[in-house]
Biopython code that builds the backbone (N, CA, C, O; Angstrom):
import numpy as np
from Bio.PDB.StructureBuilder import StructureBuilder

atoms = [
    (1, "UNK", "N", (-32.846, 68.186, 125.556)),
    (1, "UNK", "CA", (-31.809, 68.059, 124.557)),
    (1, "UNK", "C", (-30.722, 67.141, 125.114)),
    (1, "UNK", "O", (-30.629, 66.833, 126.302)),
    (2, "UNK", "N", (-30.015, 66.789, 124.261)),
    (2, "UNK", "CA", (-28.813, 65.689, 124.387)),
    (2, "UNK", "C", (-27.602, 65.600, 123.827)),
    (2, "UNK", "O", (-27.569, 65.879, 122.629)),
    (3, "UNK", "N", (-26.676, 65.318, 124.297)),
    (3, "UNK", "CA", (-25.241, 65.471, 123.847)),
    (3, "UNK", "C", (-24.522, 63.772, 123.661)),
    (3, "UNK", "O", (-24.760, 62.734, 124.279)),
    (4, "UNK", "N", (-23.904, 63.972, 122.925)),
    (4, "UNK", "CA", (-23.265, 62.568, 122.060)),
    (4, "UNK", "C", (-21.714, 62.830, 122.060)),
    (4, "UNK", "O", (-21.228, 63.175, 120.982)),
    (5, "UNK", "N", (-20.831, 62.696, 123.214)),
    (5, "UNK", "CA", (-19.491, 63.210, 123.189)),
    (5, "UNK", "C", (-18.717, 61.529, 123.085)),
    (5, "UNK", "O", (-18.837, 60.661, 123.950)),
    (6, "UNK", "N", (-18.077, 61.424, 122.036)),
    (6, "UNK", "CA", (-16.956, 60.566, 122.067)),
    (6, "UNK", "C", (-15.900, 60.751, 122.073)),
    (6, "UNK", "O", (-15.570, 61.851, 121.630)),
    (7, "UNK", "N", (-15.056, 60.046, 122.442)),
    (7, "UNK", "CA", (-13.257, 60.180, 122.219)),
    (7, "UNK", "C", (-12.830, 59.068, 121.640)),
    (7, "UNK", "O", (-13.195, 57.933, 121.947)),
    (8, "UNK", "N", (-11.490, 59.566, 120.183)),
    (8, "UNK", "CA", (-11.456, 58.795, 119.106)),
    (8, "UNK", "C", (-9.528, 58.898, 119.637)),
    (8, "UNK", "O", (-8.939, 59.790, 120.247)),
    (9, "UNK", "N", (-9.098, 57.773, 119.159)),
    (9, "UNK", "CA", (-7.746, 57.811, 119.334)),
    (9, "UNK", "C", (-7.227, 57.280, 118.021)),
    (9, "UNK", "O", (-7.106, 56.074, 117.807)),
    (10, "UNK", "N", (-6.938, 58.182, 117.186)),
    (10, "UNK", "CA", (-6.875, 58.026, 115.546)),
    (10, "UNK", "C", (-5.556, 57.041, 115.396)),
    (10, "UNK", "O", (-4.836, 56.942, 116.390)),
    (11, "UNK", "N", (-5.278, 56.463, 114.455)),
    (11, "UNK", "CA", (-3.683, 55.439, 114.707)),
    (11, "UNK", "C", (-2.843, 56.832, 114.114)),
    (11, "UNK", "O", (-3.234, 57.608, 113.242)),
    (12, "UNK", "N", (-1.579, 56.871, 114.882)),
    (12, "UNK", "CA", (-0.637, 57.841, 114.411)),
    (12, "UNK", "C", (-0.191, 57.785, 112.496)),
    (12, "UNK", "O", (0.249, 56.975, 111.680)),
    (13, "UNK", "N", (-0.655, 59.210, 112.550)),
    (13, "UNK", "CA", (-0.569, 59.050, 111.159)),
    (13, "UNK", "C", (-1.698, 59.510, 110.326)),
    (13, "UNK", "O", (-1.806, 60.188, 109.304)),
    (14, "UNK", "N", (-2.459, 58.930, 111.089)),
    (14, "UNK", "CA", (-3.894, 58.566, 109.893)),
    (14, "UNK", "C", (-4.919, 59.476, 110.189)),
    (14, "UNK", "O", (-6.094, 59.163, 109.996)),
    (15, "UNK", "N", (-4.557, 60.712, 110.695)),
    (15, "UNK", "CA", (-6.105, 61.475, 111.251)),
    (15, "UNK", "C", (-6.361, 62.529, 109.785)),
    (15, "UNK", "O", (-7.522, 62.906, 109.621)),
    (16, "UNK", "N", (-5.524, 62.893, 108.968)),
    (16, "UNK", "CA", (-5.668, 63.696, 107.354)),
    (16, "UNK", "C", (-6.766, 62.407, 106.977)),
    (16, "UNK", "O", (-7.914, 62.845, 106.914)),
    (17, "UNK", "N", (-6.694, 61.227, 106.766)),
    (17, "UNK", "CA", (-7.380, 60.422, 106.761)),
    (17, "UNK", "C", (-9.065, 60.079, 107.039)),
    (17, "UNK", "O", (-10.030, 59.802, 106.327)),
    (18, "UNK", "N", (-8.865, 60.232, 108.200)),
    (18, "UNK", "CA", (-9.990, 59.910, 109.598)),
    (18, "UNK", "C", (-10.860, 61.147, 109.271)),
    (18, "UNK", "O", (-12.040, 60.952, 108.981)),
    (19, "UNK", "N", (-10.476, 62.119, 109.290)),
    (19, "UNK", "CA", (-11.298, 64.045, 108.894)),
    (19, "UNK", "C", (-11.599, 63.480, 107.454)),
    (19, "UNK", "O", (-12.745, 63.038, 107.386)),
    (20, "UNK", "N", (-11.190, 63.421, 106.791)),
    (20, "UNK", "CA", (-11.548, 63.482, 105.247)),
    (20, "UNK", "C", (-12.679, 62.255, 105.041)),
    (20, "UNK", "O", (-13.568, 62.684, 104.306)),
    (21, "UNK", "N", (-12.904, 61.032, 105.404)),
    (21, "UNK", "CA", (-13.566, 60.092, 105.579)),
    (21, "UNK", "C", (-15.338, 60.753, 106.520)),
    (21, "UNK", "O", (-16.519, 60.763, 106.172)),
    (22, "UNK", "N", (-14.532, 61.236, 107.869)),
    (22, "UNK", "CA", (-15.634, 61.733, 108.743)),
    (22, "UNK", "C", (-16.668, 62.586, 108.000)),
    (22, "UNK", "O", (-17.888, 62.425, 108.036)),
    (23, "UNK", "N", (-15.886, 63.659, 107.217)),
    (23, "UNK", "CA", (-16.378, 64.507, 106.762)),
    (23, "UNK", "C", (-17.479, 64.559, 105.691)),
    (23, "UNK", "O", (-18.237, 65.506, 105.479)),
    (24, "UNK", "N", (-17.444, 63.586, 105.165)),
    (24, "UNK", "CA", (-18.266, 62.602, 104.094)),
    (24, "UNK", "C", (-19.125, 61.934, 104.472)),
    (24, "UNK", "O", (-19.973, 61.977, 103.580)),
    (25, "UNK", "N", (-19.577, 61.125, 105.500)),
    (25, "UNK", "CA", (-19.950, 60.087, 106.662)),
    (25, "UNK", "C", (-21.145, 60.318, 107.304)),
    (25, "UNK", "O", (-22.306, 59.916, 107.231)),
    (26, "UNK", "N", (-20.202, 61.437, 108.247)),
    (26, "UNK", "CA", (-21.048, 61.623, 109.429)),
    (26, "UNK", "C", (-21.831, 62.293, 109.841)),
    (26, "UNK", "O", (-21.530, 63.183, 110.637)),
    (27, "UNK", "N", (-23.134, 62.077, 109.419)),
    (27, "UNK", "CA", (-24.155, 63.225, 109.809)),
    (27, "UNK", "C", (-25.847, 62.226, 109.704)),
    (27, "UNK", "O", (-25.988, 61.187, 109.059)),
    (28, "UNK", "N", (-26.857, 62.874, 110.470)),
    (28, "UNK", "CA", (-27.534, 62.044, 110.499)),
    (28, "UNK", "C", (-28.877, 63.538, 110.460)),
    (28, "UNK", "O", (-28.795, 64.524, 111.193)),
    (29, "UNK", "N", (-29.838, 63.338, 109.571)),
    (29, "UNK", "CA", (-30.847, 64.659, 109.689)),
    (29, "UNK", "C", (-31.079, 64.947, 111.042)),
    (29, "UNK", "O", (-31.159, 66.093, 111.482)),
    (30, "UNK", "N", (-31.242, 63.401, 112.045)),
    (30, "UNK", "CA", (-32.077, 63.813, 113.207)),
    (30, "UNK", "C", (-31.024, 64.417, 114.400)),
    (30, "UNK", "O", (-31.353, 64.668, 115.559)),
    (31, "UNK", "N", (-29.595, 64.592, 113.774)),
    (31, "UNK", "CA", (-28.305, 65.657, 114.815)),
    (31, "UNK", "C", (-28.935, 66.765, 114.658)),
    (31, "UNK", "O", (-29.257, 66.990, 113.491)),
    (32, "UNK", "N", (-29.351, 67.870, 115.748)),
    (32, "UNK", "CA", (-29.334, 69.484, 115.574)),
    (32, "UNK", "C", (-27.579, 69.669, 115.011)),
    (32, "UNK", "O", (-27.425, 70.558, 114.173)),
    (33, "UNK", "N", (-26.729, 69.145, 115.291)),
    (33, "UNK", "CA", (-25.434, 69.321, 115.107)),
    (33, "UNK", "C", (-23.916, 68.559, 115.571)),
    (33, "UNK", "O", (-23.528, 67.890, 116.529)),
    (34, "UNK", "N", (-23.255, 69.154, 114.132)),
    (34, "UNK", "CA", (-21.778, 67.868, 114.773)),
    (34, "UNK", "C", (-20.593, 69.054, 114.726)),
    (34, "UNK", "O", (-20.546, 70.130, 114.130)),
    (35, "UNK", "N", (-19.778, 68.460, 115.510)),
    (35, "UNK", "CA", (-18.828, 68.858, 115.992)),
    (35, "UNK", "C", (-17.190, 68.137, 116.351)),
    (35, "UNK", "O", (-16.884, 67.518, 117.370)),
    (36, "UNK", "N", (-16.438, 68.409, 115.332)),
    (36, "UNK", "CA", (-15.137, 67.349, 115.840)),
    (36, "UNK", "C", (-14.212, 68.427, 116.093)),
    (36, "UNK", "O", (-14.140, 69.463, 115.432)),
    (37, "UNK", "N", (-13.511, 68.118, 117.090)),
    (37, "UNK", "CA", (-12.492, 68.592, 117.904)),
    (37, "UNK", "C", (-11.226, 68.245, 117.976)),
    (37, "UNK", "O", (-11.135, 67.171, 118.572)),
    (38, "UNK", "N", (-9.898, 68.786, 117.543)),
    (38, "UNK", "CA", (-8.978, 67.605, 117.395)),
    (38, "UNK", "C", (-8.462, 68.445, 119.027)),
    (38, "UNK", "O", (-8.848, 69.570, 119.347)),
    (39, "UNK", "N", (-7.524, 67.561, 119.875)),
    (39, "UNK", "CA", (-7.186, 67.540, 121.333)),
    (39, "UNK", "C", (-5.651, 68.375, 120.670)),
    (39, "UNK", "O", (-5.018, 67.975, 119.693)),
    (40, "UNK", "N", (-5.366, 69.430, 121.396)),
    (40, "UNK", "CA", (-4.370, 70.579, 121.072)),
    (40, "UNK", "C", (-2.872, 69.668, 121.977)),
    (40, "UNK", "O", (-1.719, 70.097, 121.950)),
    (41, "UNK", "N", (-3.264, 68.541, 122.614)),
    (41, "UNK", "CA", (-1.694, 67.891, 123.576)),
    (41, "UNK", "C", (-2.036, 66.520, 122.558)),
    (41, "UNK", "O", (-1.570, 65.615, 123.251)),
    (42, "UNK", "N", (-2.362, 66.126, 121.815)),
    (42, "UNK", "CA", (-2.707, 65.011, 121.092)),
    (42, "UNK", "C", (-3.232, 65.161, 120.109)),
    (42, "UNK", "O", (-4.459, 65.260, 120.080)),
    (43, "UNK", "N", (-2.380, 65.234, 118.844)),
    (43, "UNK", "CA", (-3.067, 65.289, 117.595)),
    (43, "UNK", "C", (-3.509, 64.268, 116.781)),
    (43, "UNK", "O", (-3.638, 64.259, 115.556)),
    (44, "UNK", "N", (-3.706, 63.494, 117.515)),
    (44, "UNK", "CA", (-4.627, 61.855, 116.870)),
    (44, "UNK", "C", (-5.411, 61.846, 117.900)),
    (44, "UNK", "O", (-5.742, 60.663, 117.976)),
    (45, "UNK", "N", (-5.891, 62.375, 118.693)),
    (45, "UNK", "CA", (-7.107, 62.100, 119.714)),
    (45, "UNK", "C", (-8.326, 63.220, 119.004)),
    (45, "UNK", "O", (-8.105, 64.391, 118.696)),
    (46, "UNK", "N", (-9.378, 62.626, 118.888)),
    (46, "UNK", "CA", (-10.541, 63.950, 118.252)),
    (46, "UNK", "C", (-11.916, 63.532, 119.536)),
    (46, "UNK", "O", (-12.205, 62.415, 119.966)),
    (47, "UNK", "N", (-12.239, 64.224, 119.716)),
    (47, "UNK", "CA", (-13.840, 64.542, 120.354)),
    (47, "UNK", "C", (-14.769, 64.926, 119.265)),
    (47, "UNK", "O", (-14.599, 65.925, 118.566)),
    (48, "UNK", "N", (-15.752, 64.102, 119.145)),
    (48, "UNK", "CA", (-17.133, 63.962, 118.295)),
    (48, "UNK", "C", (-18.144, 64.601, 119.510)),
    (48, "UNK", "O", (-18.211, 64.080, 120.624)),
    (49, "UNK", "N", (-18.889, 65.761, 119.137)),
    (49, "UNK", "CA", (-19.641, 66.158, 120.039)),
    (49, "UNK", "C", (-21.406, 66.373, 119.100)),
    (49, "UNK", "O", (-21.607, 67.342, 118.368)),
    (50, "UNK", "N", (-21.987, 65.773, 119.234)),
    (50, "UNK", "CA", (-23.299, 65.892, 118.578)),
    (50, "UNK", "C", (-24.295, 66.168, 119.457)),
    (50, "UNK", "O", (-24.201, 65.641, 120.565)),
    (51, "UNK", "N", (-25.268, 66.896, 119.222)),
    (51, "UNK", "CA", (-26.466, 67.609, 119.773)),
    (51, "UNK", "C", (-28.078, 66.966, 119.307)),
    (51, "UNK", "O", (-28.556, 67.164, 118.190)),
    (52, "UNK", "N", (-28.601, 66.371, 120.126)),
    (52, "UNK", "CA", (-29.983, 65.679, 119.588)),
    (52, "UNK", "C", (-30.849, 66.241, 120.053)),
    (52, "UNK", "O", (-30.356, 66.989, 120.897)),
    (53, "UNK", "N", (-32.183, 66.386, 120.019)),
    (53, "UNK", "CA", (-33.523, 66.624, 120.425)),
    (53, "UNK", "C", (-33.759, 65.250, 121.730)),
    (53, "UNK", "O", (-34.208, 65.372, 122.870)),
    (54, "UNK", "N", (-33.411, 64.370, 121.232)),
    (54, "UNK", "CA", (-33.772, 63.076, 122.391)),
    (54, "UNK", "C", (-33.324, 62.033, 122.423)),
    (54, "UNK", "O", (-32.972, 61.670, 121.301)),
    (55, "UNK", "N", (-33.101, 61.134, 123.392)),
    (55, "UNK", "CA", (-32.049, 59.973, 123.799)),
    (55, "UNK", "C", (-32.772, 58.858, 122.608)),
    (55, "UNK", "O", (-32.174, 57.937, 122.052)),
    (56, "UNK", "N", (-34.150, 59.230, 122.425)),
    (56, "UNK", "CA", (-34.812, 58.098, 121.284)),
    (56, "UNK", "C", (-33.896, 58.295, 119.704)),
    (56, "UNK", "O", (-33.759, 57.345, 118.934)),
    (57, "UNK", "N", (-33.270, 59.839, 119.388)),
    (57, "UNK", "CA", (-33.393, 60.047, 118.331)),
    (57, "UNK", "C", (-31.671, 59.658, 118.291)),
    (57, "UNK", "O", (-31.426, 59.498, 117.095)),
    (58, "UNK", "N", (-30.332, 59.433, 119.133)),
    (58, "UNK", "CA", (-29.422, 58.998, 119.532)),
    (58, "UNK", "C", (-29.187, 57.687, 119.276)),
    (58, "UNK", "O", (-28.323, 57.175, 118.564)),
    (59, "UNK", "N", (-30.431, 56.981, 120.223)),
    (59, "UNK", "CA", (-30.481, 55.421, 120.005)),
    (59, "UNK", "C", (-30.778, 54.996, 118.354)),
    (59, "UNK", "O", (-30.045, 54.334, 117.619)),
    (60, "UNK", "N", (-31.855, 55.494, 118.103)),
    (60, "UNK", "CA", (-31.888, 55.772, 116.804)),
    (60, "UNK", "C", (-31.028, 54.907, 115.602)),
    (60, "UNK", "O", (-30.942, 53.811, 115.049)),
    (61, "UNK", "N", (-30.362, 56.539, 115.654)),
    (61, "UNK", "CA", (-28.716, 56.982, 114.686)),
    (61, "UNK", "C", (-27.937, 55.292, 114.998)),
    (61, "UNK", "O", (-27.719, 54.527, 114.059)),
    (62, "UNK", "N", (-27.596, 54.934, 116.460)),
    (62, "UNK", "CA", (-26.500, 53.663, 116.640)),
    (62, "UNK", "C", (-26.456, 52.651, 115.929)),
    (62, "UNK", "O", (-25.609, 52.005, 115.312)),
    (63, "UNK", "N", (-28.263, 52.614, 116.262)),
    (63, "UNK", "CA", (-28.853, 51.166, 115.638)),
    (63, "UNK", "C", (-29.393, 51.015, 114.170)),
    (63, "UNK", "O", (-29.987, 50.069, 113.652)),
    (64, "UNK", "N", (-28.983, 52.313, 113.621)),
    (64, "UNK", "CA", (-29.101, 52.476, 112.008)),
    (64, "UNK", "C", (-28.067, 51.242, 111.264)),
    (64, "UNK", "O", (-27.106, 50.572, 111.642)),
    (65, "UNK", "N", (-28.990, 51.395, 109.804)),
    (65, "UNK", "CA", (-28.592, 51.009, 109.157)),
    (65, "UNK", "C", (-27.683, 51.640, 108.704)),
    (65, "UNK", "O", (-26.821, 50.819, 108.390)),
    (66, "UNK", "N", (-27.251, 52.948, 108.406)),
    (66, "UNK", "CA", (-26.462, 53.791, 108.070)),
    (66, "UNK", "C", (-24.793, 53.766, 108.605)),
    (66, "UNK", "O", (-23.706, 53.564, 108.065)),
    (67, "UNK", "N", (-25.291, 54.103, 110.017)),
    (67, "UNK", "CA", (-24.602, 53.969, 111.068)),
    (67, "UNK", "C", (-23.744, 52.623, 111.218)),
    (67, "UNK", "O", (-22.549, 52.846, 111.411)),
    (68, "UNK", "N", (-24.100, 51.317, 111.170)),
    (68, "UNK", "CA", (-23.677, 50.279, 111.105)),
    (68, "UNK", "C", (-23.159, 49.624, 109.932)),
    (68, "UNK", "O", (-22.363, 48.718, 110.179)),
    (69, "UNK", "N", (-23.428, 49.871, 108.612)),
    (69, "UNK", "CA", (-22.723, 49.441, 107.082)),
    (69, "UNK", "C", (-22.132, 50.359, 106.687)),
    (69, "UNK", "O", (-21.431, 50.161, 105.694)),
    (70, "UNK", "N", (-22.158, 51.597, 107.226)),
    (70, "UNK", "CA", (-21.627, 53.063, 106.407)),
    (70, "UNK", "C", (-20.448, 53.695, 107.139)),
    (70, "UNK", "O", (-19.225, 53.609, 107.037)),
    (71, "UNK", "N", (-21.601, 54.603, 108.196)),
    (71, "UNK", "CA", (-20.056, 55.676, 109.130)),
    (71, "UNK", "C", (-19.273, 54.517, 109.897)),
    (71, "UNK", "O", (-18.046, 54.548, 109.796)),
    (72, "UNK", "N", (-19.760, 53.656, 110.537)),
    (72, "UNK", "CA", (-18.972, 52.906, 111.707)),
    (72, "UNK", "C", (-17.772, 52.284, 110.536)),
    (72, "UNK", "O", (-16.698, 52.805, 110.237)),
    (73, "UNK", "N", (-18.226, 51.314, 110.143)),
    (73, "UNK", "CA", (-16.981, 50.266, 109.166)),
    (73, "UNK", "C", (-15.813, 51.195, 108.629)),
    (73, "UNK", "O", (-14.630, 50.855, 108.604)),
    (74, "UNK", "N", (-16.409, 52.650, 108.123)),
    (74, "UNK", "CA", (-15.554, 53.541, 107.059)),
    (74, "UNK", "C", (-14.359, 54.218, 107.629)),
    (74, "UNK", "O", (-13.247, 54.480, 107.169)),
    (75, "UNK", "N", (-15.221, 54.517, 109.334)),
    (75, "UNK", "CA", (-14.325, 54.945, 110.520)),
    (75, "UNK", "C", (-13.008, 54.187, 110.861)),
    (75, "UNK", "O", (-11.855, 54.601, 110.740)),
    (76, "UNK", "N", (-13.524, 52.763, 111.395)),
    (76, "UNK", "CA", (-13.174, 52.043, 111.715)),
    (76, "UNK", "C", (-11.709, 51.686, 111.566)),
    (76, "UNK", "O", (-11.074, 51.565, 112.614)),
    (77, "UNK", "N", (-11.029, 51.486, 110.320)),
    (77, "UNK", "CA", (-9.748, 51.684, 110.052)),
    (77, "UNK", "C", (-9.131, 52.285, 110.684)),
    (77, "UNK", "O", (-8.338, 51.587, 111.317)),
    (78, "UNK", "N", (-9.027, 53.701, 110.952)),
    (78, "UNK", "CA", (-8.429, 54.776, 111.301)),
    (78, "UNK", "C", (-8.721, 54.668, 112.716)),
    (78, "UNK", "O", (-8.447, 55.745, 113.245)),
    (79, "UNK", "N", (-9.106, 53.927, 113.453)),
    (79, "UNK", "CA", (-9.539, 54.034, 115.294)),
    (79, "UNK", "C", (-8.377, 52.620, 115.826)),
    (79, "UNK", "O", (-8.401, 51.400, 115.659)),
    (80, "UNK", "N", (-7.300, 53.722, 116.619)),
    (80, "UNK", "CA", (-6.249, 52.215, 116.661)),
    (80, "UNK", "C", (-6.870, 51.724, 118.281)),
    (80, "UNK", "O", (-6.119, 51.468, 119.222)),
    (81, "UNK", "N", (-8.182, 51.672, 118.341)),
    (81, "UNK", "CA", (-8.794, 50.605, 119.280)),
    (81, "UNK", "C", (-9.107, 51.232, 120.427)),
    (81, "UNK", "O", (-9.927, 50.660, 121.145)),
    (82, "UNK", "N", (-8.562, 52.503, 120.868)),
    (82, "UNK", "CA", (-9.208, 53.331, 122.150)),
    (82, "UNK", "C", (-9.997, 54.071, 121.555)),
    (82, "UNK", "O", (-9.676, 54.578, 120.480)),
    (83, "UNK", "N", (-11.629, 54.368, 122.336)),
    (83, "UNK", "CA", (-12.577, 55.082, 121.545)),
    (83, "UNK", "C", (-13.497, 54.562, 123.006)),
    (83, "UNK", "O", (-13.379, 53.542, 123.684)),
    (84, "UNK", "N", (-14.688, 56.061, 123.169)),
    (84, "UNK", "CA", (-15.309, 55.891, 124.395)),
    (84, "UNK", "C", (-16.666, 56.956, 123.748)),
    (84, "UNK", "O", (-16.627, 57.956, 123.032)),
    (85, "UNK", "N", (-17.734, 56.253, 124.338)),
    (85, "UNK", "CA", (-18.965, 57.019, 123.958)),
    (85, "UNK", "C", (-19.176, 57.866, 125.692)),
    (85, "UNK", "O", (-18.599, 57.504, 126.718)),
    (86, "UNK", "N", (-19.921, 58.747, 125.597)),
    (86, "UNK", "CA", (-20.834, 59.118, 126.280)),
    (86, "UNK", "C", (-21.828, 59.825, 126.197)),
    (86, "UNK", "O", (-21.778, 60.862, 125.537)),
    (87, "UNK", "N", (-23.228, 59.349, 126.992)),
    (87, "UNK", "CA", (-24.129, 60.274, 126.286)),
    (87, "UNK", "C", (-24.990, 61.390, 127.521)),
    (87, "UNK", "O", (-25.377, 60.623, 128.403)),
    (88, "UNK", "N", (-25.342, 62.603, 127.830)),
    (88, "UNK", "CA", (-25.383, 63.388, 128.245)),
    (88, "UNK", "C", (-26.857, 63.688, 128.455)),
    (88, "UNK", "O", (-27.390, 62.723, 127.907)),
    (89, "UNK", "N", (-28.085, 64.666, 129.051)),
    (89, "UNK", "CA", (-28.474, 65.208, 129.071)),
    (89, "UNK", "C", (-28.256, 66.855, 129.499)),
    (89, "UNK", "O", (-27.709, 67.299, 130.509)),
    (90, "UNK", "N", (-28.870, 67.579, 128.386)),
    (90, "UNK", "CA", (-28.398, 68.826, 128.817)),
    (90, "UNK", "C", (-29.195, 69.322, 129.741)),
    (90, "UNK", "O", (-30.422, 69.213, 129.746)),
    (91, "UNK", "N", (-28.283, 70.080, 130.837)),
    (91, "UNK", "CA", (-29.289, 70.884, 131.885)),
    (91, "UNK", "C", (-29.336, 72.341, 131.892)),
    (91, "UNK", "O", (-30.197, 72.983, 132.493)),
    (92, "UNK", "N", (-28.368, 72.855, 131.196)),
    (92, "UNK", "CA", (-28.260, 74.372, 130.826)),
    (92, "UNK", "C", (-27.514, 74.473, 129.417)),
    (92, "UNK", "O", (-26.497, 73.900, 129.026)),
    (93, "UNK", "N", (-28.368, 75.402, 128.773)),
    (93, "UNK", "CA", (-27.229, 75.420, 127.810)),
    (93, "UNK", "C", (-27.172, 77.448, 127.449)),
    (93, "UNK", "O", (-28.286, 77.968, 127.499)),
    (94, "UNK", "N", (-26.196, 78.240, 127.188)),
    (94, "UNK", "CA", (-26.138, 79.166, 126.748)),
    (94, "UNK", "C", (-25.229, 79.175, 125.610)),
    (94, "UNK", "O", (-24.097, 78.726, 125.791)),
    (95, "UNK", "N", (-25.669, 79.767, 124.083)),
    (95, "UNK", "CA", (-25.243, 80.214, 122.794)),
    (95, "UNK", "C", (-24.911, 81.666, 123.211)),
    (95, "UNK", "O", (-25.462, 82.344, 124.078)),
    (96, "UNK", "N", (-23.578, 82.078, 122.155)),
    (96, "UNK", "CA", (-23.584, 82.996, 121.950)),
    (96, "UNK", "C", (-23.639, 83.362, 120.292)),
    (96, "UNK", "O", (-23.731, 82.347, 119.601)),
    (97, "UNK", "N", (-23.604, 84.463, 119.639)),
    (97, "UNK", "CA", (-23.330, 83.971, 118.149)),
    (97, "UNK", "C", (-22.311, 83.303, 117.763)),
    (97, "UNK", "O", (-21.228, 83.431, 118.334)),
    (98, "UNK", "N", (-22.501, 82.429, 116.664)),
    (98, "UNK", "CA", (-21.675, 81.862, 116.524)),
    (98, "UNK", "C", (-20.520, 82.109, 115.515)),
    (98, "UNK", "O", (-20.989, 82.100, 114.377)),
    (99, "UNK", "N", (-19.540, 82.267, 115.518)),
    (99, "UNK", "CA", (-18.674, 82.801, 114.467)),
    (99, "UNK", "C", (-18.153, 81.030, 113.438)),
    (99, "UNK", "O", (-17.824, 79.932, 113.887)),
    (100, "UNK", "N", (-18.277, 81.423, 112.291)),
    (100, "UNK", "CA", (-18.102, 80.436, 111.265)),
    (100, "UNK", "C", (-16.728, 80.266, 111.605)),
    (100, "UNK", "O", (-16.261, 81.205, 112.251)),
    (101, "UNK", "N", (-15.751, 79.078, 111.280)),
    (101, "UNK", "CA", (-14.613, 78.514, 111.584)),
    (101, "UNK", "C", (-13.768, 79.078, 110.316)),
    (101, "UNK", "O", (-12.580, 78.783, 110.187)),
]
sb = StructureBuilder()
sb.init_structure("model")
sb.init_model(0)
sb.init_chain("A")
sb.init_seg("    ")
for serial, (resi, resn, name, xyz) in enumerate(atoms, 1):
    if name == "N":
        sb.init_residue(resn, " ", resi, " ")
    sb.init_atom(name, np.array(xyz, "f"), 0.0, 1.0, " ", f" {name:<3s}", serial, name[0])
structure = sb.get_structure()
């Protein structure tokens, strides 16, 4: 399994924005799951955390068509230019239940 953690540095102001856009956007069948995080000392900084089956199904998603005319451009506005990918393999993972938000 694989993890897809970015850091988004929203332009001040614009993250009611950036969520409402994301939220519409971003999802791809081949994510087990997404996850945005807004940073509790920075409320325009968010962490995108997505969960894949495999680094093929990651590469994938980037090099989509979707991905490239759709979520990226729509994002894009709202990213005042700091933004960092990283991508992960998992070596342990433990769930507990999960409680709905």
């Amino acid at each position: 399994m694989y993890m897809r953690i970015s850091w988004v540095q929203v332009e001040p102001g614009q993250i009611t924005n950036y969520l409402e856009v994301f939220e519409r956007v971003y999802f791809s069948e081949k994510m087990r799951s997404v996850r945005l995080c807004q940073a509790n000392d920075n409320p325009d900084s968010v962490f995108i955390v997505t969960m894949w089956d495999s680094l093929e199904a990651i590469q994938e998603w980037e090099a989509s068509r979707n991905y490239l005319e759709n979520i990226s451009p729509k994002l894009k506005p709202f990213i005042s230019g700091n933004y960092s990918v990283s991508v992960c393999e998992v070596k342990y993972s433990k769930v507990a239940s999960e409680t709905p938000l």
